[in-house]
C-alpha positions as a Python dict, from the first residue, in 0.01 Angstrom:
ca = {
    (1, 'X'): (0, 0, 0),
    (2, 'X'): (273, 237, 113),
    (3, 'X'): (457, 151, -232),
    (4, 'X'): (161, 252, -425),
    (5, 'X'): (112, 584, -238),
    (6, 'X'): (493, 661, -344),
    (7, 'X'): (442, 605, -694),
    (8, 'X'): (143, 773, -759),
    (9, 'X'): (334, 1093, -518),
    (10, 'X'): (619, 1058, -749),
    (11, 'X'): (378, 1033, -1112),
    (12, 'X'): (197, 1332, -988),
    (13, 'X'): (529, 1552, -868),
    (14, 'X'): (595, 1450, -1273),
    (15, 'X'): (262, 1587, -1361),
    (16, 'X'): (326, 1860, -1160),
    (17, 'X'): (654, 1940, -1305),
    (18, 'X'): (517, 1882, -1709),
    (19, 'X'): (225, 2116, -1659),
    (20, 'X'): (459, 2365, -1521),
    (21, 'X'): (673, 2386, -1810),
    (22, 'X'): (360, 2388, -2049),
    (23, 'X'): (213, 2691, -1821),
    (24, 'X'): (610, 2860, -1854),
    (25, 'X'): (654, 2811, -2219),
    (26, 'X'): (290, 2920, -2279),
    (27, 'X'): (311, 3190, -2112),
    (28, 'X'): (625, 3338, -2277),
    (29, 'X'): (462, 3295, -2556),
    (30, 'X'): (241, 3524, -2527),
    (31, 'X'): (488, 3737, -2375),
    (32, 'X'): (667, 3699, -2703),
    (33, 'X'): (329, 3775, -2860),
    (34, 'X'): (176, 4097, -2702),
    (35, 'X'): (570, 4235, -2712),
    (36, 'X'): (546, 4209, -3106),
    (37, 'X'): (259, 4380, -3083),
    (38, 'X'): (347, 4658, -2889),
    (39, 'X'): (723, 4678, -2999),
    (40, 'X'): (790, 4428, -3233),
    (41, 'X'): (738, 4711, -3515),
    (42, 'X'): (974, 4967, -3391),
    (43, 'X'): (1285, 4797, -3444),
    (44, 'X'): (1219, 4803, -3834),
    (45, 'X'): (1414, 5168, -3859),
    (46, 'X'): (1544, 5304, -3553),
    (47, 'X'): (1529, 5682, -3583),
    (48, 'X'): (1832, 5796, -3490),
    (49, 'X'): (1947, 6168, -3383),
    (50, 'X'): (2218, 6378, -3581),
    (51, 'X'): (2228, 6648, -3411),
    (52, 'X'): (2574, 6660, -3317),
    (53, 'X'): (2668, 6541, -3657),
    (54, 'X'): (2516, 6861, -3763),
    (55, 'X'): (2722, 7088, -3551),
    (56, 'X'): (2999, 6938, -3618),
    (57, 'X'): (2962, 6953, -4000),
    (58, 'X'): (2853, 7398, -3912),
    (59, 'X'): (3226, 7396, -3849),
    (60, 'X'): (3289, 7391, -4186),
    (61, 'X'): (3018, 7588, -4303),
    (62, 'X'): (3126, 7858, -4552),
    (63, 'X'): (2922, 8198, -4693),
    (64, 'X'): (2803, 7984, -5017),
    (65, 'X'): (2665, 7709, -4787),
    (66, 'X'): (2546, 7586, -4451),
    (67, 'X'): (2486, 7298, -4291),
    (68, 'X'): (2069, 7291, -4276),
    (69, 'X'): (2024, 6899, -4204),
    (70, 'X'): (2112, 6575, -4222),
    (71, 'X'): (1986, 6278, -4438),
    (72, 'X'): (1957, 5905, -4407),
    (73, 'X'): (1828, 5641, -4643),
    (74, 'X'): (1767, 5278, -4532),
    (75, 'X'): (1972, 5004, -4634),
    (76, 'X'): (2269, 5229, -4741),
    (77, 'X'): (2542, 5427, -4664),
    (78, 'X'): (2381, 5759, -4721),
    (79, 'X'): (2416, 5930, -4382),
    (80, 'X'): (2542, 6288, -4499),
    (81, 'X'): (2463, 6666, -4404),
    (82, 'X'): (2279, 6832, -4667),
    (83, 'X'): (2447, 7181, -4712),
    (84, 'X'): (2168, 7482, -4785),
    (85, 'X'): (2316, 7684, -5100),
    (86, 'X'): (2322, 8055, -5009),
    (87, 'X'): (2489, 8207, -5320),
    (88, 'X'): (2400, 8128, -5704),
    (89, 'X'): (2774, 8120, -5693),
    (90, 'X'): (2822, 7813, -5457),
    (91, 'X'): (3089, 7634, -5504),
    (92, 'X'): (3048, 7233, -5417),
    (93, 'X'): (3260, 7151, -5212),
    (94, 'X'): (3571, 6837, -5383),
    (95, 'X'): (3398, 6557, -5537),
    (96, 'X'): (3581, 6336, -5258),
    (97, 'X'): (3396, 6495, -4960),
    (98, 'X'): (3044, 6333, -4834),
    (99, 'X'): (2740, 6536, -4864),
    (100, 'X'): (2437, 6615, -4974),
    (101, 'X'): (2229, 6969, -5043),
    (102, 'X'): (1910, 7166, -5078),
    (103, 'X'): (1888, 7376, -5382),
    (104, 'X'): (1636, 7576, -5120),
    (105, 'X'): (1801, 7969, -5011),
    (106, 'X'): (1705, 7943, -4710),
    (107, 'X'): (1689, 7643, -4387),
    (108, 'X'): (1338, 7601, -4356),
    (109, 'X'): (1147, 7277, -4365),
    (110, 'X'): (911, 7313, -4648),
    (111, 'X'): (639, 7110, -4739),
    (112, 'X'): (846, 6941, -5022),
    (113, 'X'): (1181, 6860, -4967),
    (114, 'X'): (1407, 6789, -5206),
    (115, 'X'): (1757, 6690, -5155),
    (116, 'X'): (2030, 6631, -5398),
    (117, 'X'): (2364, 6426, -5405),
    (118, 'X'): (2644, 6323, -5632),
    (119, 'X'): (2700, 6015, -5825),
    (120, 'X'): (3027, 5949, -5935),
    (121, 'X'): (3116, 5568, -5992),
    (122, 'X'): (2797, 5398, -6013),
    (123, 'X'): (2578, 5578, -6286),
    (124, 'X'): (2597, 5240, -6536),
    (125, 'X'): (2276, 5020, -6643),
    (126, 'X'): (2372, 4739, -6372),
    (127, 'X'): (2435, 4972, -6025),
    (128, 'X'): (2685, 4800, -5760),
    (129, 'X'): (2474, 4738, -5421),
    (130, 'X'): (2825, 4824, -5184),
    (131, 'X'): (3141, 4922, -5300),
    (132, 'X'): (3382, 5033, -4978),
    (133, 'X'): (3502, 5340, -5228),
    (134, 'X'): (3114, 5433, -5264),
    (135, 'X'): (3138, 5786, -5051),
    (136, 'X'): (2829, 5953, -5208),
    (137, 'X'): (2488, 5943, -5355),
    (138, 'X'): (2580, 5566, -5575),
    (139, 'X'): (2392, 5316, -5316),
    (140, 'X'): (2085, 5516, -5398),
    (141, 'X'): (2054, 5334, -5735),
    (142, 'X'): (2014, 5024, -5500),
    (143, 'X'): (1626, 5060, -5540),
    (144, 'X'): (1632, 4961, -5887),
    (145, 'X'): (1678, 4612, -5762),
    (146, 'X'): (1287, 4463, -5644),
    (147, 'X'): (1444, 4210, -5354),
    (148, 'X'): (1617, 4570, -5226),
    (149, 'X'): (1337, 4762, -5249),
    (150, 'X'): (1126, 4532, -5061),
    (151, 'X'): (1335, 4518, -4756),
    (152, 'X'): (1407, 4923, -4743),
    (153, 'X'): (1128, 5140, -4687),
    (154, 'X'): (1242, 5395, -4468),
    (155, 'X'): (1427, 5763, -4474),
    (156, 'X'): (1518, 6001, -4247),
    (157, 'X'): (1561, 6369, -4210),
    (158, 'X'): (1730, 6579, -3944),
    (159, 'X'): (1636, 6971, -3950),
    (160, 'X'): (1606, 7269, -3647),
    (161, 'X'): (1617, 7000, -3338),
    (162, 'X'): (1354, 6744, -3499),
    (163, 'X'): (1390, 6369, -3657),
    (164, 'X'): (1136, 6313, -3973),
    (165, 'X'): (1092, 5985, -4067),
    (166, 'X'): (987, 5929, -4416),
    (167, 'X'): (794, 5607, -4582),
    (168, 'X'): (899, 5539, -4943),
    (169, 'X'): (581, 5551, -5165),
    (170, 'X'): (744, 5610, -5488),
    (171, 'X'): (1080, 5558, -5709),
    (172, 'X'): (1155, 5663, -6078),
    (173, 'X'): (1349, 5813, -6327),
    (174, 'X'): (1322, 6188, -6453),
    (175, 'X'): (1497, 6367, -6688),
    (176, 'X'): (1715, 6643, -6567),
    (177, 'X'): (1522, 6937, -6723),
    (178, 'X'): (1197, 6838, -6596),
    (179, 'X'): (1265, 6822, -6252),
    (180, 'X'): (1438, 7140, -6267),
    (181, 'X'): (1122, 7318, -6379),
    (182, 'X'): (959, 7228, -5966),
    (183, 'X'): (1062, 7533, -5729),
    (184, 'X'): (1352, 7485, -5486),
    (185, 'X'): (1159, 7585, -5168),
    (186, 'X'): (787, 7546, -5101),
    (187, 'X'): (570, 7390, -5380),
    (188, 'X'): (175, 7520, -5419),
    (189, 'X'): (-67, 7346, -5383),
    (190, 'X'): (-81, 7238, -5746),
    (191, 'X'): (268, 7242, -5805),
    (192, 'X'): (287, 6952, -5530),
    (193, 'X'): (-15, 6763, -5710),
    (194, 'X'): (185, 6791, -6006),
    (195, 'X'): (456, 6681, -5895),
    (196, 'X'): (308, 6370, -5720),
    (197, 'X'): (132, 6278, -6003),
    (198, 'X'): (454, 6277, -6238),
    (199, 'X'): (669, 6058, -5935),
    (200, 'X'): (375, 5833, -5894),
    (201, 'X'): (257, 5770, -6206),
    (202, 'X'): (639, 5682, -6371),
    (203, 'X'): (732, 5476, -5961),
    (204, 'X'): (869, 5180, -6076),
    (205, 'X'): (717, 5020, -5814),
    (206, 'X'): (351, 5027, -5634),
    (207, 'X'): (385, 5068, -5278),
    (208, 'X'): (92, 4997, -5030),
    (209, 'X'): (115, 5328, -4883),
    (210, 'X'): (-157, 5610, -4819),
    (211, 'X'): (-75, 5951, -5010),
    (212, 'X'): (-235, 6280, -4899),
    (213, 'X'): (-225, 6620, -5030),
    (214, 'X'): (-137, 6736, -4736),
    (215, 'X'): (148, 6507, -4663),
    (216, 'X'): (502, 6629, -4596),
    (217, 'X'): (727, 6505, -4879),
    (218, 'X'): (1090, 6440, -4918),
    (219, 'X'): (1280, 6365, -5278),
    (220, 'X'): (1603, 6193, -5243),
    (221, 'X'): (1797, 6269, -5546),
    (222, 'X'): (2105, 6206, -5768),
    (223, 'X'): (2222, 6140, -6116),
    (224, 'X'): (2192, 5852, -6347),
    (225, 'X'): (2294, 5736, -6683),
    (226, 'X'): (2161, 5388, -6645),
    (227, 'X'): (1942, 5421, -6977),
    (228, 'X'): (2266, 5444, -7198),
    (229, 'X'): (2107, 5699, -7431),
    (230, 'X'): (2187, 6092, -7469),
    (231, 'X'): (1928, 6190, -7237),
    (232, 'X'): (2002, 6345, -6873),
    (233, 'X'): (1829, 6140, -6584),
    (234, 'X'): (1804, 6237, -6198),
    (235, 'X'): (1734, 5918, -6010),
    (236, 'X'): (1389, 5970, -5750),
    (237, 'X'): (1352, 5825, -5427),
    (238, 'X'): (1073, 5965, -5225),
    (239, 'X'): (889, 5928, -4922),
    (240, 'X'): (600, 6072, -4701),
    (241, 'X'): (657, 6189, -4333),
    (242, 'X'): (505, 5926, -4075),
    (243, 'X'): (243, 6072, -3919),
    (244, 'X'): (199, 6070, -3550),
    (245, 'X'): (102, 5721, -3408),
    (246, 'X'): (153, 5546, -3714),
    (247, 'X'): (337, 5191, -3690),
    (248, 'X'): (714, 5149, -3830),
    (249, 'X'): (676, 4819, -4015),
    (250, 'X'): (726, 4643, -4353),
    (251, 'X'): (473, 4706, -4629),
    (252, 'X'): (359, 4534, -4948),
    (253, 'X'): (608, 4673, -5258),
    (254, 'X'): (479, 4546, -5571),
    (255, 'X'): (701, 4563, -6001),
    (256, 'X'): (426, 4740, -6173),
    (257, 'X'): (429, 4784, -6564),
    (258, 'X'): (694, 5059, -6564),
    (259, 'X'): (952, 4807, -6423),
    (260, 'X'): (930, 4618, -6718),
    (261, 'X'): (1195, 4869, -6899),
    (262, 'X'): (1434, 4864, -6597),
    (263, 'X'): (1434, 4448, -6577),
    (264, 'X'): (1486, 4453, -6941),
    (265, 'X'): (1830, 4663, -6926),
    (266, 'X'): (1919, 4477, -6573),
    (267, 'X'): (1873, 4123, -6784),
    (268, 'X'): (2062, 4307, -7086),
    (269, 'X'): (2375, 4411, -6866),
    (270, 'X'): (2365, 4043, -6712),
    (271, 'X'): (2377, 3936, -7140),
    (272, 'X'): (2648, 4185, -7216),
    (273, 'X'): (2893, 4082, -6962),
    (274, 'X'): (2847, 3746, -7043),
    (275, 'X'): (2929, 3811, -7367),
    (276, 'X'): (3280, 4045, -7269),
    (277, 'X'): (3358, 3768, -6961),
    (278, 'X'): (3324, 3474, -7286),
}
């Protein structure tokens, strides 16, 4: 009897000891779970102060230019002051030195910003993701590639004590003299729905992202000669601020019809240096 009563203590202290583990992992679990929901999204671009990035780079501010901000793109190494031109006789600074600028006159943050940056080494029809000698704008052309695209959705711009965090809705190609017809400071109200129209109707891609009039815009811009042809392209990457409460997270990123051109020189390059490596 005695030998019974110690088994059955020991099968139950067993018991006792499975169902406590089930009750532990279950309920981190749903620790796990209810932190993904209440955290899990802000990890997916940490917003990041430059401030003191910015005074330092006012150090080296000159009469032609000033430091006005600071720019960061997701997924590459753009993380460069953008210089405010204050002269029509502004002299960029050597091609070697890391930066970015407003063609704005004056430091305010307008309703459309749009920021400009050299590209030197990778302006071809097949872009290099990372190169350790890439010091500028050339990682931009990144977003030409779908799989990069997909995983970056985020910018960033530092101006007068604030972080604004952009979301990518839109990416193209525009030729030089068009995009110098928008204003350098504040766009109208039409202006801007011109504008949007033109950068969303030639994206490359289709982002699942909800576009306002009234939204806060930033164009993140450089050079490109990745159509081969005569013509002068600027390379578009824009996004709309995050607005208050919003969640930081992935979002859908769909090829639409106008990427059809771009995959047909990407495949083309791939063909051609075949052919030259043969």
């Amino acid at each position: 009897m005695r030998g019974r009563k110690k088994k059955l203590s020991v099968t139950l202290k067993r018991w006792n000891v499975v169902l406590l583990i089930v009750l532990i992992a279950f309920i981190g679990i749903l620790c796990y779970l209810l932190g993904m929901k209440l955290f899990g999204n802000k990890d997916y671009y940490e917003v990041q102060s430059r401030e003191e990035n910015i005074k330092k780079s006012k150090k080296s501010d000159t009469p032609d230019h000033e430091t006005i901000g600071w720019v960061r793109v997701q997924g590459t190494n753009i993380d460069y002051p953008v210089y405010g031109v204050l002269s029509r006789d502004f002299d960029y600074p050597v091609v070697s030195d890391t930066f970015t600028w407003s063609l704005s006159d004056d430091s305010e943050f307008h309703n459309t910003m749009l920021v400009y940056g050299h590209n030197i080494m990778n302006l071809g029809p097949q872009p290099v993701a990372h190169d350790k000698n890439f010091i500028r704008m050339e990682e931009l052309m990144n977003f030409v590639y779908y799989d990069f695209a997909k995983e970056n959705l985020y910018m960033q711009l530092s101006m007068n004590g604030e972080n604004y965090l952009y979301k990518i809705f839109a990416v193209n190609f525009m030729k030089v003299r068009e995009l110098d017809q928008y204003p350098k400071g504040e766009f109208s109200d039409t202006v801007k729905a011109t504008y949007l129209d033109e950068i969303m109707s030639s994206s490359i891609y289709d982002y699942d992202v909800k576009i306002d009039e009234d939204d806060k815009i930033l164009s993140v811009i450089t050079c490109s000669r990745f159509f081969m042809d005569d013509t002068n392209y600027d390379f578009i990457v824009t996004g709309r601020l995050v607005e208050e409460g919003e969640k930081v997270e992935s979002y859908k990123v769909s090829r639409n019809k106008n990427y059809v051109k771009v995959d047909d020189i990407l495949k083309g390059a791939d063909e051609d240096e075949t052919k030259e490596n043969a």
